[in-house]
N, C-alpha and C positions, 0 to 999 in steps of 0.2 A: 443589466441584471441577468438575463438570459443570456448573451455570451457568456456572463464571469460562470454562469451555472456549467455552459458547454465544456467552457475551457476545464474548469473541475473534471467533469465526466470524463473528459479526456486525460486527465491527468492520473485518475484512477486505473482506468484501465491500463495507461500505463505500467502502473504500482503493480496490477494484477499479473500482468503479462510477465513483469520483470520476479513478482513474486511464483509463478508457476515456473517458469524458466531454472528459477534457484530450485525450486524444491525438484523438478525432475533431476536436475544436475547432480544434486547433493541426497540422494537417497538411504544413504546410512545415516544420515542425522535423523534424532529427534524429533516428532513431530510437533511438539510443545514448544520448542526451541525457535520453527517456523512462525508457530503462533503469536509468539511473543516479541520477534519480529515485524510482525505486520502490526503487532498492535500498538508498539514503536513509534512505526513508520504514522500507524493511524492519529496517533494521539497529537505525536510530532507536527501534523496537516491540520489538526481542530486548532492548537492552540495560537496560531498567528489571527487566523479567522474569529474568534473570542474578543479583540477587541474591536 
């Protein structure tokens, strides 16, 4: 249980890293556009967890 929590945290910050990366890269875009993006990415990571 405490692994599978690690590996999460690890997996996030990934998500984070790869999400700052874009958004410094791509600074004419939309910020909303980011947001909806990650929230994507968020919802996409709860729902295999859900079962």
């Amino acid at each position: 249980m405490v692994f599978k929590l690690i590996i999460k945290i690890e997996y996030t910050n990934r998500v984070v890293k790869k999400l700052i990366l874009h958004l410094v890269s791509s600074k004419n875009r939309p910020m909303w556009e980011l947001l909806r993006k990650f929230n994507e990415i968020r919802t996409a990571r709860k729902l295999p967890n859900a079962t």
